[in-house]
C-alpha positions as CSV (number, residue, x, y, z in Angstrom):
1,X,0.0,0.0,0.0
2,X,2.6,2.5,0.9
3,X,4.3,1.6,-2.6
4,X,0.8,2.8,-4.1
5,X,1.3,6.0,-2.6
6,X,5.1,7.1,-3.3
7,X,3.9,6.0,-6.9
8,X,1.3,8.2,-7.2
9,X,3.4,11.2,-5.4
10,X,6.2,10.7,-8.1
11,X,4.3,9.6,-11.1
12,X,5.1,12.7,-13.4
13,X,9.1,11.5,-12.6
14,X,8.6,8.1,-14.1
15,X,6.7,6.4,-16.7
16,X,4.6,3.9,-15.2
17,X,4.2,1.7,-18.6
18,X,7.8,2.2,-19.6
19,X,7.7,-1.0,-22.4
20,X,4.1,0.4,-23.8
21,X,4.7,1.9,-27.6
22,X,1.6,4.6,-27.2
23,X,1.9,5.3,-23.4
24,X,-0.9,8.1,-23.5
25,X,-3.6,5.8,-23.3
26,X,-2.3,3.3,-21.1
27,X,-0.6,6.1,-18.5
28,X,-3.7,7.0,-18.2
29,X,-5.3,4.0,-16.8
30,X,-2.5,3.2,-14.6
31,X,-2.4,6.3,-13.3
32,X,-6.4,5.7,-12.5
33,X,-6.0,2.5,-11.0
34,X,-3.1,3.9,-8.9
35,X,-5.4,6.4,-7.8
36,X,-8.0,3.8,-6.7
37,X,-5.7,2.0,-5.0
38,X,-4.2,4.9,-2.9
39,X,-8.0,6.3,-1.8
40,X,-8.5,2.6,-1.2
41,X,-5.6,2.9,1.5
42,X,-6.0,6.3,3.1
43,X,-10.0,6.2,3.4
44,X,-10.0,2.8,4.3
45,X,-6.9,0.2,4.8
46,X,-4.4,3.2,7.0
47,X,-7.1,2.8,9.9
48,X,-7.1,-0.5,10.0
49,X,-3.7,-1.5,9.5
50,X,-2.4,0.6,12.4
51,X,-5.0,-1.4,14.4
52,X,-3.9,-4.8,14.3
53,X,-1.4,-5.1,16.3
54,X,-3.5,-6.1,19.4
55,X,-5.1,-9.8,19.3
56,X,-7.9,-8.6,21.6
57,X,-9.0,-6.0,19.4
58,X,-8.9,-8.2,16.6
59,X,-12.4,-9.4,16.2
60,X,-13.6,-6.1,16.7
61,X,-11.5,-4.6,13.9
62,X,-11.5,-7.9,11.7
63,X,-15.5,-7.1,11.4
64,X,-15.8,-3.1,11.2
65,X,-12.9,-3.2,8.5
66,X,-15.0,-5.8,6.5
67,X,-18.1,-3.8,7.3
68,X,-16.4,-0.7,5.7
69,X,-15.3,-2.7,2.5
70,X,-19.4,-3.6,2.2
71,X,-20.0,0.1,2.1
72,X,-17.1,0.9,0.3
73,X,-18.2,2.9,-3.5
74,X,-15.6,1.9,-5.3
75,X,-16.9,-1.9,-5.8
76,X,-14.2,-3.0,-7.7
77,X,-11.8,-2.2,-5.0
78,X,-13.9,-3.3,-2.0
79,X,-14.5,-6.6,-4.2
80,X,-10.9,-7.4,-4.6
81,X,-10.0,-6.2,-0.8
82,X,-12.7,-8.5,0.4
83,X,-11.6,-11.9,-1.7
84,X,-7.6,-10.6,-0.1
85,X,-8.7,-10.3,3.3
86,X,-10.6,-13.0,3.7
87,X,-8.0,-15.7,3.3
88,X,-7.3,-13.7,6.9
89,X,-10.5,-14.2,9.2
90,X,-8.9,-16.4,11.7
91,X,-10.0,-14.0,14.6
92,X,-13.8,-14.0,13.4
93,X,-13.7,-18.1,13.9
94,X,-15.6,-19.9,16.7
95,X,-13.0,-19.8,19.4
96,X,-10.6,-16.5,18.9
97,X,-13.9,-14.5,18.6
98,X,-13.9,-15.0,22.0
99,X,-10.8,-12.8,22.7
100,X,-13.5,-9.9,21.9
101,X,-14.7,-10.3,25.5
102,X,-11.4,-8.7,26.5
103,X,-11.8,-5.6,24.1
104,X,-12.6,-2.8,26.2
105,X,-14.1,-0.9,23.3
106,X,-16.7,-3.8,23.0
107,X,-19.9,-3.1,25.0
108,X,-21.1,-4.4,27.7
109,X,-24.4,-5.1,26.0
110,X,-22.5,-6.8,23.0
111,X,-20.3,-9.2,25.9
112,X,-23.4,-10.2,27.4
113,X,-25.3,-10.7,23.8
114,X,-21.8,-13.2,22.9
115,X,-22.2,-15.1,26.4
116,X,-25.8,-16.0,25.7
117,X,-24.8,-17.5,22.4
118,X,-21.8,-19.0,23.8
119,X,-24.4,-21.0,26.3
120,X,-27.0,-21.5,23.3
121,X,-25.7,-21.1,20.0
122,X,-24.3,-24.9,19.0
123,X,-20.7,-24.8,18.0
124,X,-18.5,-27.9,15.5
125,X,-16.1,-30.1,17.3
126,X,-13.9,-29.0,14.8
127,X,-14.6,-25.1,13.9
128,X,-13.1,-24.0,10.6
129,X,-9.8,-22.1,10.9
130,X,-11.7,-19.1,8.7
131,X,-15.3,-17.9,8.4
132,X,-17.4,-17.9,5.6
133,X,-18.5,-14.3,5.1
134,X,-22.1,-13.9,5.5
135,X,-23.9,-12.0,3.1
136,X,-25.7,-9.6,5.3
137,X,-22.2,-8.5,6.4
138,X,-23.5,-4.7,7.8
139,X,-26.0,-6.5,10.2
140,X,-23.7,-8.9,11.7
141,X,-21.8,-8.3,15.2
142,X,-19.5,-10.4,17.2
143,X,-22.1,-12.0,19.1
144,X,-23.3,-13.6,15.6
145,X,-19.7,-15.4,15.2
146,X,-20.0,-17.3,19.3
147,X,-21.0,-20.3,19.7
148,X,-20.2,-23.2,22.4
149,X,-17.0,-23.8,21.0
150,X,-15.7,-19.8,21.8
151,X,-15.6,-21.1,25.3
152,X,-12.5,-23.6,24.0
153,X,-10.7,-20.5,23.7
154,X,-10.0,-20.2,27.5
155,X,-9.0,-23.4,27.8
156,X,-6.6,-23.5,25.1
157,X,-5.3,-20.4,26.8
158,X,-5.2,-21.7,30.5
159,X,-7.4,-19.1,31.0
160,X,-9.8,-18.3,34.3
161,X,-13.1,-18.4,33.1
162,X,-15.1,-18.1,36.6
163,X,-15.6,-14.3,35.7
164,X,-17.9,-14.5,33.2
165,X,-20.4,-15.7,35.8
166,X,-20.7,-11.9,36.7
167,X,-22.1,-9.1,34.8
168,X,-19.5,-7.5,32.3
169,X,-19.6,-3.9,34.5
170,X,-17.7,-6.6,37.0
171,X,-15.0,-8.1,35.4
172,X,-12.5,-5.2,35.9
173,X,-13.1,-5.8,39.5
174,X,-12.2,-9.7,39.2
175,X,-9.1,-11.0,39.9
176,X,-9.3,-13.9,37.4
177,X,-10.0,-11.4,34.5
């Protein structure tokens, strides 16, 4: 992405289609589909990238970066983005959704929505690694991706789960969150 960018900045100081006889015409679209490419970044990809550093904010991010691509005008772009990123939706699976519960900017409404389907929504033995992107994408929230098998995730961990007995106002309080 930040190659996009330098290339548009210093695209009059090169020729993009250097080994095209009538450049002209195809400058031109290069230098569109450069463009596209760089709004793609700065309006949408920048945010996110700089956010995904932290595995607990993953979900969270994961789903309001795919959200944005859904709403996205350019199509093409958000198409292509979409088919990229999701080869990446490991954090929106079954059991690492679960790391949500730890995201302070998730509410406390949304926690206790993900531990009613973690008691009721049936989970596989063997959860797929990624998620199959669902179509009505803009509806969907974290609590939609927990099942029975999120609660794996503590136990894969070593985790103490005991706190998610109390309300979610609590858990700061605990000592085993």
């Amino acid at each position: 992405m930040d190659g996009s960018i330098k290339m548009w900045l210093f695209r009059n100081q090169f020729q993009l289609n250097p080994r095209t006889t009538d450049r002209r015409p195809a400058q031109a679209r290069t230098s569109n589909k450069l463009l596209r490419v760089c709004l793609f970044a700065v309006t949408i990809y920048v945010r996110y990238w700089y956010t995904c550093n932290s595995a607990v904010h993953a979900p969270r991010n994961d789903l309001k970066f795919l959200q944005a691509l859904s709403i996205y005008p350019d199509q093409e772009v958000s198409n292509l983005a979409v088919t990229a990123f999701s080869r990446h939706l490991w954090y929106l699976s079954e059991v690492p959704v679960g790391l949500a519960l730890f995201d302070t900017e998730v509410s406390n409404i949304e926690k206790r929505q993900m531990l009613r389907n973690m008691e009721t929504n049936p989970g596989s033995e063997d959860p797929p690694k990624r998620v199959v992107l669902p179509v009505n994408l803009g509806e969907r929230r974290l609590s939609n991706f927990c099942t029975t098998a999120t609660r794996r995730l503590f136990e894969i961990l070593s985790l103490d789960s005991s706190f998610l007995t109390n309300e979610p106002e609590e858990w700061l309080e605990n000592e085993s969150f």
